[in-house]
RODO-2510 file (C-alpha; in nm, 4 decimals, decimal comma):
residues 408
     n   res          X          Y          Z
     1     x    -3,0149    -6,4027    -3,5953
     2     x    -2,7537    -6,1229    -3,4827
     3     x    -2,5148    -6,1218    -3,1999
     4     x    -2,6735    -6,0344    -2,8674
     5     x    -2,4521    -5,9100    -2,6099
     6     x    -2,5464    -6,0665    -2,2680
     7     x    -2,6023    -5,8178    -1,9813
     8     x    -2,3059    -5,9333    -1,8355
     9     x    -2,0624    -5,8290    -2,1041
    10     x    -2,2279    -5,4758    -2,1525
    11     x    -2,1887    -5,3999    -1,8049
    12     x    -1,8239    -5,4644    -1,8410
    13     x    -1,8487    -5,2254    -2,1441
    14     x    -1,9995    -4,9929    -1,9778
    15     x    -1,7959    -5,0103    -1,6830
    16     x    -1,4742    -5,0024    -1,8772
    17     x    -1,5755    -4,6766    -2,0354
    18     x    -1,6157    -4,5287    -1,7059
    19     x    -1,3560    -4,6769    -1,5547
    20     x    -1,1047    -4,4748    -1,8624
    21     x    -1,3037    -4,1669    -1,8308
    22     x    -1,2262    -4,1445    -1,4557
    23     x    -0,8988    -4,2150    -1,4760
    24     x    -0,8688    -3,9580    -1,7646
    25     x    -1,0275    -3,7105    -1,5510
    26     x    -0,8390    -3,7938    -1,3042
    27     x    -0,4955    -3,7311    -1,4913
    28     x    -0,5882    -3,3848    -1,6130
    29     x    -0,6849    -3,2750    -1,2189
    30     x    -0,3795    -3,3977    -1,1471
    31     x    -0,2084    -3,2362    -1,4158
    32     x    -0,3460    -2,8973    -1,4654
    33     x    -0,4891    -2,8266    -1,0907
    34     x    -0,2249    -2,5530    -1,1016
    35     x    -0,4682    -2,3750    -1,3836
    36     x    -0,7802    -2,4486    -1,2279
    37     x    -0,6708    -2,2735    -0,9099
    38     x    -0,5019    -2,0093    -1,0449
    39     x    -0,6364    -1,8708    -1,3550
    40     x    -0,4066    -1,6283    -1,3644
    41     x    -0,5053    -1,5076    -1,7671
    42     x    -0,8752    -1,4687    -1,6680
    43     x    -1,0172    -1,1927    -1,7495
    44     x    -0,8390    -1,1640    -2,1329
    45     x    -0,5668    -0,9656    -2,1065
    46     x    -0,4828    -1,0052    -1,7305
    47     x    -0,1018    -1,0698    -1,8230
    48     x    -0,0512    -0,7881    -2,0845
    49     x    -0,1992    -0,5043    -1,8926
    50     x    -0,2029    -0,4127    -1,5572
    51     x    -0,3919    -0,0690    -1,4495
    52     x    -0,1314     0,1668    -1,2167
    53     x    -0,2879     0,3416    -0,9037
    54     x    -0,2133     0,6899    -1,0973
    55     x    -0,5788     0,6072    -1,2898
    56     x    -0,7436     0,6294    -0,9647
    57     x    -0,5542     0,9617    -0,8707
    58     x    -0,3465     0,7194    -0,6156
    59     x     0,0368     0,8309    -0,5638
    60     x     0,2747     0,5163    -0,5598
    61     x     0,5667     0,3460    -0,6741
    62     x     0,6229     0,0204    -0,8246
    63     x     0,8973    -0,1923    -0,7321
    64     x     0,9765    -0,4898    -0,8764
    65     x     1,1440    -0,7572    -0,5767
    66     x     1,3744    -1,0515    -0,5948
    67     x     1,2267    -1,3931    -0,4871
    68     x     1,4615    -1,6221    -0,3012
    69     x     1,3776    -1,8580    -0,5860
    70     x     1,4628    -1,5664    -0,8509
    71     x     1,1278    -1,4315    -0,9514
    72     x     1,0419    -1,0949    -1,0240
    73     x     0,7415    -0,9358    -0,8208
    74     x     0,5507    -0,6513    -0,8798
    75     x     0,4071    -0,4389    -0,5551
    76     x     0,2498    -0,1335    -0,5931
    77     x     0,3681     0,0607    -0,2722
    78     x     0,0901     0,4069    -0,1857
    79     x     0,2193     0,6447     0,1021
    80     x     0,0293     0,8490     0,3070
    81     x     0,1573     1,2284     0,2473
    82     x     0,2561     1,1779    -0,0830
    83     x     0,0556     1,2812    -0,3437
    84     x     0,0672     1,2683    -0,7284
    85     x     0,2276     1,6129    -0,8823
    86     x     0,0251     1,8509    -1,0637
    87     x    -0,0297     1,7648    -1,4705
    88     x    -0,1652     2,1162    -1,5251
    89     x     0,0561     2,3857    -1,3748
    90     x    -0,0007     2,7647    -1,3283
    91     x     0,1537     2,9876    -1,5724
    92     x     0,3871     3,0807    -1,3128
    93     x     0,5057     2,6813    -1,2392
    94     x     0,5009     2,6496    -1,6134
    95     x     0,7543     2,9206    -1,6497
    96     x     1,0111     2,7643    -1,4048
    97     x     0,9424     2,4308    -1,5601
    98     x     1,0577     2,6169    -1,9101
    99     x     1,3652     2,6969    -1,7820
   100     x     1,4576     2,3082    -1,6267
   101     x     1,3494     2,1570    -1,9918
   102     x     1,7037     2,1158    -2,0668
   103     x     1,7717     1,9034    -1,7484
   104     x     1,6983     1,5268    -1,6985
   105     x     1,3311     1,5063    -1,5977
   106     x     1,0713     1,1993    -1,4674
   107     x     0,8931     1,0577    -1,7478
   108     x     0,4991     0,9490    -1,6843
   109     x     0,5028     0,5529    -1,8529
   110     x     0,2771     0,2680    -1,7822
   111     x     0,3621    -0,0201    -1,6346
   112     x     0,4634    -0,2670    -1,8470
   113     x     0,6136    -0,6564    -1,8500
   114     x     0,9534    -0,4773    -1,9153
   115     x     0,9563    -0,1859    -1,7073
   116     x     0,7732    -0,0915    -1,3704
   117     x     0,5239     0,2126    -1,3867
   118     x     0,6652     0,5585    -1,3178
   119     x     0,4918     0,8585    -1,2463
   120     x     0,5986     1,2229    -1,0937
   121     x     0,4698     1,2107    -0,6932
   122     x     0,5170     1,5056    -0,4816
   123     x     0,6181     1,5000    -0,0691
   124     x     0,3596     1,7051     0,1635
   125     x     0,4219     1,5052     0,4793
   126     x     0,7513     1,2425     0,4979
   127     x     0,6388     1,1459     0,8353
   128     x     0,2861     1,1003     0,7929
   129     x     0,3336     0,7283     0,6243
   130     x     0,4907     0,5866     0,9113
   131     x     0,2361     0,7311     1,1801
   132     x    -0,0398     0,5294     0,9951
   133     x    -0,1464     0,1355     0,9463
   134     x    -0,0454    -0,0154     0,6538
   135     x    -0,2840    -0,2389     0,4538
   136     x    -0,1022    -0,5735     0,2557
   137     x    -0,3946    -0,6248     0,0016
   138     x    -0,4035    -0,9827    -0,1131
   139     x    -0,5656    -1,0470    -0,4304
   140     x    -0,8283    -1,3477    -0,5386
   141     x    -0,7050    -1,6083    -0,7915
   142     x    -0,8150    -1,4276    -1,0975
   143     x    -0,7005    -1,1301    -1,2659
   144     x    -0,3912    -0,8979    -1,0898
   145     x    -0,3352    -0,6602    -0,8758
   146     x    -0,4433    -0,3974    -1,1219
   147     x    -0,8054    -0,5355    -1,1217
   148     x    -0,8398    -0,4148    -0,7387
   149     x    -0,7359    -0,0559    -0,7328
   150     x    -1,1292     0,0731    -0,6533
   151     x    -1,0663    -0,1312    -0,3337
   152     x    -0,7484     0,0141    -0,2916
   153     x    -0,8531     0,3576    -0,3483
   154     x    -1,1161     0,3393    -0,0121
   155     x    -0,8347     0,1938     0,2280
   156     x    -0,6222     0,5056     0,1004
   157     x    -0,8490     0,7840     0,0351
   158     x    -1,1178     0,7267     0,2847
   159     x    -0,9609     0,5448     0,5115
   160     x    -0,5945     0,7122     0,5431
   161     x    -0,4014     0,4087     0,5379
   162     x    -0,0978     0,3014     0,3579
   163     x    -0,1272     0,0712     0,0905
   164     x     0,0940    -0,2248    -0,0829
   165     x    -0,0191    -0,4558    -0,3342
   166     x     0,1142    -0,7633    -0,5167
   167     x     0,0647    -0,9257    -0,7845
   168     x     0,1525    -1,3219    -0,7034
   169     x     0,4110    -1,5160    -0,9494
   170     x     0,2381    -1,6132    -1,2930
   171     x    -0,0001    -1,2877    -1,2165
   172     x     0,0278    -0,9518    -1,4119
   173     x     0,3839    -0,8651    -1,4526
   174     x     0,5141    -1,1128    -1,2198
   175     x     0,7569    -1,3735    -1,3592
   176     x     0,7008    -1,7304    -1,2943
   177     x     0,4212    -2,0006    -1,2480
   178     x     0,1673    -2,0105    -0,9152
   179     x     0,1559    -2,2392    -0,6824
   180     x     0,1317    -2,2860    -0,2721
   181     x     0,5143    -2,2920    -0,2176
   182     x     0,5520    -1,9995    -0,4673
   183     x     0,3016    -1,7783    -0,3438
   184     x     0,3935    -1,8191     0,0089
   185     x     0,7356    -1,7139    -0,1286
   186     x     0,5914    -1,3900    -0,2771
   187     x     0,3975    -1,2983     0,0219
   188     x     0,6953    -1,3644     0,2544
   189     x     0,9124    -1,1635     0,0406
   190     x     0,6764    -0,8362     0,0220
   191     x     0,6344    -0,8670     0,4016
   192     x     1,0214    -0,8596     0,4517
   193     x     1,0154    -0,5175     0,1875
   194     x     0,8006    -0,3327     0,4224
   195     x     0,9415    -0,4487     0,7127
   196     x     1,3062    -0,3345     0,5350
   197     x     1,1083     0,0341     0,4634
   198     x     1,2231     0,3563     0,6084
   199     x     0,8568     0,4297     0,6902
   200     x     0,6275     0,1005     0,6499
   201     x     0,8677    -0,0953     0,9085
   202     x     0,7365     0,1021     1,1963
   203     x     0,3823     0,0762     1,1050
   204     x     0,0799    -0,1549     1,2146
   205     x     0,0134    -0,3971     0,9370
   206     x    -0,3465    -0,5126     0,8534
   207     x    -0,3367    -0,8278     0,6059
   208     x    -0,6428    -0,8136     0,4100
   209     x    -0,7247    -1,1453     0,1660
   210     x    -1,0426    -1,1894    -0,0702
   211     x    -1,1257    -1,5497    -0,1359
   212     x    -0,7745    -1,7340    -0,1711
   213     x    -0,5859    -1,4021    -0,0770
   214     x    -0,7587    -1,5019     0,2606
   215     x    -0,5748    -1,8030     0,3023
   216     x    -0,2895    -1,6341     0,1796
   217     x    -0,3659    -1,3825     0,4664
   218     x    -0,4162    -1,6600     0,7206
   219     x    -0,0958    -1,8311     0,6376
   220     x     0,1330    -1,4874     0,6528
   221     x    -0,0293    -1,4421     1,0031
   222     x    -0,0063    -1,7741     1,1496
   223     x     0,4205    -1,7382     1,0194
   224     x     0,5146    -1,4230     1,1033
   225     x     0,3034    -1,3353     1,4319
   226     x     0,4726    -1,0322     1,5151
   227     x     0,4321    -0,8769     1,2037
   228     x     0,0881    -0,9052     1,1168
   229     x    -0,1159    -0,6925     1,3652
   230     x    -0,4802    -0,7659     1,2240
   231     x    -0,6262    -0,9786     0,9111
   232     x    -0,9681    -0,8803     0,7539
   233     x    -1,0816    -1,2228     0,5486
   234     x    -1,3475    -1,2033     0,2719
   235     x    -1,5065    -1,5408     0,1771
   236     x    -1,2503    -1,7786     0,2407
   237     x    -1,2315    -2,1379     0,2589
   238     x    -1,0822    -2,4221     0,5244
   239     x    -0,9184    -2,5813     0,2426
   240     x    -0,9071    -2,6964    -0,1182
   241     x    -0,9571    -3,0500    -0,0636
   242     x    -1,2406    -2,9510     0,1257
   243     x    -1,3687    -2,6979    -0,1297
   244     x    -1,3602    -2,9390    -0,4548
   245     x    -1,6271    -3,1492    -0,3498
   246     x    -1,8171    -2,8125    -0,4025
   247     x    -1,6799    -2,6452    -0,6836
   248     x    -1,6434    -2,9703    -0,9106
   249     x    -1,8374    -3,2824    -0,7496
   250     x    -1,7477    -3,5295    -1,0470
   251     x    -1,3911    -3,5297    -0,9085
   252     x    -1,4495    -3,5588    -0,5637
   253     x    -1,3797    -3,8985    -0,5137
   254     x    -1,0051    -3,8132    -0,6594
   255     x    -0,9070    -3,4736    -0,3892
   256     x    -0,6452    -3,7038    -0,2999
   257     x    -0,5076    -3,5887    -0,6386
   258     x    -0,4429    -3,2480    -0,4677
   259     x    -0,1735    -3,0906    -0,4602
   260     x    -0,2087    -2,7795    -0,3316
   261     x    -0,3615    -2,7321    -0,0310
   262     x    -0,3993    -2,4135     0,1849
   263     x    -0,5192    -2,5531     0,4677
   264     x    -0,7085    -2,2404     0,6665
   265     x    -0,9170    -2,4540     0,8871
   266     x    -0,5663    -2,5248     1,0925
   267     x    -0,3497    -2,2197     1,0086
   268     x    -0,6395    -2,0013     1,1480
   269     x    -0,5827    -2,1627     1,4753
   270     x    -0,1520    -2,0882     1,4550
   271     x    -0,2951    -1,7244     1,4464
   272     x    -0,1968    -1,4711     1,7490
   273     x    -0,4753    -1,4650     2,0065
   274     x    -0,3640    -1,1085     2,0348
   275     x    -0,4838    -1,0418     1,6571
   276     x    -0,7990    -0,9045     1,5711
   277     x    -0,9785    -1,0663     1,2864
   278     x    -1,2265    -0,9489     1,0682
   279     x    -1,4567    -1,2056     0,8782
   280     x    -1,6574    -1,1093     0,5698
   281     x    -1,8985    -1,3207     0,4385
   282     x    -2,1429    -1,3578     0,1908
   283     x    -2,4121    -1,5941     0,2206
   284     x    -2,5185    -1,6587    -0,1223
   285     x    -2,1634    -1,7521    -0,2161
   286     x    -2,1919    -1,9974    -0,4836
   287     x    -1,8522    -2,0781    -0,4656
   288     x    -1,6967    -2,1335    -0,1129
   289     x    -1,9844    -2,2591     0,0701
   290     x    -2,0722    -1,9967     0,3860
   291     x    -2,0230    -2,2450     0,6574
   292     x    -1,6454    -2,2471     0,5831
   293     x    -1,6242    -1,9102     0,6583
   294     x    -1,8109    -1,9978     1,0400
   295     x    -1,5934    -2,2961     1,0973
   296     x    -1,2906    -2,0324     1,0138
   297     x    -1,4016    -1,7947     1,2667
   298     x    -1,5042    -2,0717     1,5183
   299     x    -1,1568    -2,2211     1,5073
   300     x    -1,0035    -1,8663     1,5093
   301     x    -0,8233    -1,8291     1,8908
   302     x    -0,8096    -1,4603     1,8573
   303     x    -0,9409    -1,2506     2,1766
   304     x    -1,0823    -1,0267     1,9207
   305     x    -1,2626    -1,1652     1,6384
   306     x    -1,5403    -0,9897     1,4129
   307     x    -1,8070    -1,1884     1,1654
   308     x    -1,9907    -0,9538     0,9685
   309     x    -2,2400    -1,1176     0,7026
   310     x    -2,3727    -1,0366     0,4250
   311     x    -2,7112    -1,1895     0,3496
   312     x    -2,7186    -1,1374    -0,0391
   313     x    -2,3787    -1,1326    -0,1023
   314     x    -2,1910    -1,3824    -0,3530
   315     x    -1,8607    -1,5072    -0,3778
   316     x    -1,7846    -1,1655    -0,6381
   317     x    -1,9827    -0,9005    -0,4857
   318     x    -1,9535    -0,9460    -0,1597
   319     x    -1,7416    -0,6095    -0,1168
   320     x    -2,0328    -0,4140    -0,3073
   321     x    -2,2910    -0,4639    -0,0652
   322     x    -2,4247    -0,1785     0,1855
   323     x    -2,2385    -0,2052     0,4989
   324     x    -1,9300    -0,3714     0,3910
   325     x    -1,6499    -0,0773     0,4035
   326     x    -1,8481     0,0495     0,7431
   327     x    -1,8043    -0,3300     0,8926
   328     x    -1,4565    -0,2401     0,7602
   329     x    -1,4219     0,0744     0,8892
   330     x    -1,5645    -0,0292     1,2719
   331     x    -1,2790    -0,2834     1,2819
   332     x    -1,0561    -0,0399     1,2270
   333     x    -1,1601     0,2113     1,4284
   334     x    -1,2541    -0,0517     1,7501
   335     x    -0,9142    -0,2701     1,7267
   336     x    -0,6813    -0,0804     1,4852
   337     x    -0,6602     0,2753     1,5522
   338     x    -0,5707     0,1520     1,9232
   339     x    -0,2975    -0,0130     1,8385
   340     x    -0,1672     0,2938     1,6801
   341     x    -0,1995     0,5346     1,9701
   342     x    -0,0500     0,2816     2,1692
   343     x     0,2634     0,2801     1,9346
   344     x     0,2674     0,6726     1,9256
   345     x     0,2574     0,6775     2,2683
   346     x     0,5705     0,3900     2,3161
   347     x     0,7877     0,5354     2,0670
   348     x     0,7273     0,9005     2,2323
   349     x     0,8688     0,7697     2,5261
   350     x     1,1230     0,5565     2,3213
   351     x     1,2632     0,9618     2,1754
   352     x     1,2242     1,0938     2,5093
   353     x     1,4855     0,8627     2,6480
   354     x     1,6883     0,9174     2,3496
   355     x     1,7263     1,2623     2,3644
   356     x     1,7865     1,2240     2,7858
   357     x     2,0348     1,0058     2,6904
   358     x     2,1957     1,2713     2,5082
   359     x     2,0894     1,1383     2,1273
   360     x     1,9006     1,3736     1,9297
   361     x     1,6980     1,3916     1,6127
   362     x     1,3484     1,2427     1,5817
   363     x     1,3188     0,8901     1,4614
   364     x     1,1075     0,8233     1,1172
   365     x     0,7886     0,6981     1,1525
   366     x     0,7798     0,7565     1,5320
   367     x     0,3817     0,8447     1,4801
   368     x     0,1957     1,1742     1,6240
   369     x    -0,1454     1,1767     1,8470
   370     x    -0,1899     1,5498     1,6851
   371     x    -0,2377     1,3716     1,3642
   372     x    -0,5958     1,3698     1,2570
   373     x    -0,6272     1,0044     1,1776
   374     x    -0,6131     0,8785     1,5021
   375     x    -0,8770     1,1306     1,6570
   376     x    -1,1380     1,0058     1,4045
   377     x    -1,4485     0,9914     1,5957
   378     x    -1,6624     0,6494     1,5102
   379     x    -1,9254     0,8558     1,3079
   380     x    -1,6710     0,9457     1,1090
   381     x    -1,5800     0,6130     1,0109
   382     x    -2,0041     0,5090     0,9734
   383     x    -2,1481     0,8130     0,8134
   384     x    -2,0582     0,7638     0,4231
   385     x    -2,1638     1,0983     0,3312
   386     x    -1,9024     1,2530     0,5652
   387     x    -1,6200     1,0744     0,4795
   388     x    -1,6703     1,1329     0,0691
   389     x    -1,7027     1,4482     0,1573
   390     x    -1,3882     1,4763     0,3758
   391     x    -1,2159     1,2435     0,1064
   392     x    -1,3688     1,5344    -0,1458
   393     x    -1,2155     1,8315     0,0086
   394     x    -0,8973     1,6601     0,0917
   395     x    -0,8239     1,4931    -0,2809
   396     x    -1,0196     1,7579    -0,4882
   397     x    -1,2580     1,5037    -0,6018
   398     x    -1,5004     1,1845    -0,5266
   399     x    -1,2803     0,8879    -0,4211
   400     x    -1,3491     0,6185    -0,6886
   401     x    -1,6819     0,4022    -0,6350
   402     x    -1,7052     0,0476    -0,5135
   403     x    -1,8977     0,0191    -0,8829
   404     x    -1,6234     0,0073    -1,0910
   405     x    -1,4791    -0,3095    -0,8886
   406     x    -1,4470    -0,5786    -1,1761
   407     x    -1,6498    -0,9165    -1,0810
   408     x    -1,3366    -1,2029    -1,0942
***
């Protein structure tokens, strides 16, 4: 008769088996969290290309900044009053042009891992920039800054706001590895850029995050709270301890494993009570569960906070759905475009005092109440068929649409 194993010793077996493969488990969360977090290579090709604003008829410049710790950044920086210079001049341009062939001209190239994008921009309005908000576009944790440019496009075209985008360390062209620390690094450094620029220093700053760029967002407010005027969050968690249990429940018994943490759910409360906050949120996301986004807006001190949700929205479409960029465009118009007048109006008095003083010459970025943007009427910001058309007649075609925004 053959060898029967008792109960008892198959249990042990058994439980030994287990007992490696959790441990196993728990070693590779441990080790590679960094890459589950950050999958900085997804979609294919996320780290060898990287599309430039120019593809979405969007003037900019790409600078490439110096980390504290030594890493190169990429930001794409877009200026209101610049635009990008004709491809297809008249005879008459052409014939000048002709005659300046023989001098040292701009070169169109793409932006590439060894160079940063360059492409001819012409000035119609130097002060314009710095009389408008400026948007600090956070990205989610896949793809690169590239990837968002549709989004982009409608803060710019329709909108009328400046623009810079980053993509974090390990992302797109950027040199290094992500993580919490570095990423904080990045976001401190392109804050310090445009507080450093001749015409983005002056201006209010809106911090906009998707998904982790929210707690990105959060923590950027909560650290520098007289910097970041306003934050518009889309789908964002409290934390990613608290979000594992969700997005991989055979490892939740090991989120003391965790190493990185962005703890929202207590950086939202650090926030200014003087900021206005914008919360997007879809309620079919499958996966940051919708009830972090209302504990984020419950804990949220700020006098002026805005939850806007979007009953069949998911975690990736969320900023597709009908209503989203006029929720978007209602927060700018209610608790934004104030803030500007108000600034016109100090730095007004700021020149007149100036020039009583006996200095003369008008500061940059000082900011104008003749300008258009800051008269725009609340139907204006609502009625989508009058703003494509405005953003028609003003750009000489259809601002890009919300269709083409790639599902990370």
């Amino acid at each position: 008769m053959g060898y029967l194993p008792s109960l008892g010793s198959f249990a042990r077996v058994v439980g030994g088996v287990l007992a490696v493969s959790l441990i196993s488990t728990a070693g590779l969360l441990y080790r590679y969290q960094t890459s589950l977090i950050y999958p900085s290579s997804f979609p294919a090709g996320s780290k060898a290309e990287v599309n430039t604003p120019d593809e979405y008829d969007l003037p900019y410049i790409e600078e490439e900044l110096i980390t504290p710790d030594s890493q190169r950044l990429r930001i794409f920086v877009m200026l209101q009053g610049t635009k990008l210079a004709s491809r297809k001049p008249t005879p008459k341009i052409q014939a000048v042009e002709d005659e300046k062939a023989s001098l040292p001209q701009q070169v169109e190239r793409k932006s590439t891992a060894s160079q940063t994008g360059n492409t001819a921009i012409d000035v119609f309005d130097d002060e314009m920039a710095g009389s408008r908000p400026t948007v600090l576009f956070l990205h989610a944790n896949a793809g690169n800054m590239g990837h968002r440019l549709p989004l982009a496009a409608v803060f710019f075209k329709r909108f009328g706001c400046n623009v810079v985008m980053l993509s974090y360390r390990g992302y797109g062209f950027s040199t290094g590895s992500p993580n919490e620390r570095g990423i904080k690094i990045d976001t401190q450094t392109t804050l310090d850029y445009i507080r450093s620029h001749p015409a983005l220093s002056s201006t209010i700053l809106v911090a906009y995050g998707q998904s982790i760029g929210g707690a990105v967002a959060i923590d950027l407010a909560a650290r520098n709270p007289a910097s970041v005027h306003a934050l518009i969050l889309e789908n964002t968690f409290l934390s990613i301890p608290e979000l594992i249990p969700h997005v991989l429940p055979p490892v939740k018994a090991f989120t003391f494993l965790c190493r990185e943490y962005w703890n929202s759910g207590i950086a939202i409360g650090k926030v200014s009570p003087k900021t206005p906050v914008l919360f997007l949120s879809g309620r079919q996301d499958e996966l940051v569960p919708p009830p972090h986004m209302d504990s984020l807006f419950e804990r949220c001190k700020s006098k002026v906070k805005v939850k806007k949700d979007f009953l069949d929205g998911t975690h990736n479409d969320t900023c597709i759905k009908q209503g989203y960029f006029e929720a978007v465009g209602e927060f700018l118009m209610d608790h934004v475009v104030g803030m500007v007048r108000e600034k016109a109006t100090v730095d007004k008095e700021e020149v007149k005092v100036e020039e009583q003083s006996g200095k003369t010459g008008r500061r940059e970025g000082s900011g104008d109440e003749s300008d258009d943007w800051v008269k725009m009427s609340r139907s204006e910001v609502s009625d989508e068929a009058k703003v494509e058309k405005q953003a028609k007649e003003r750009d000489g075609e259809e601002a890009p649409t919300l269709s083409k925004v790639p599902k990370l």
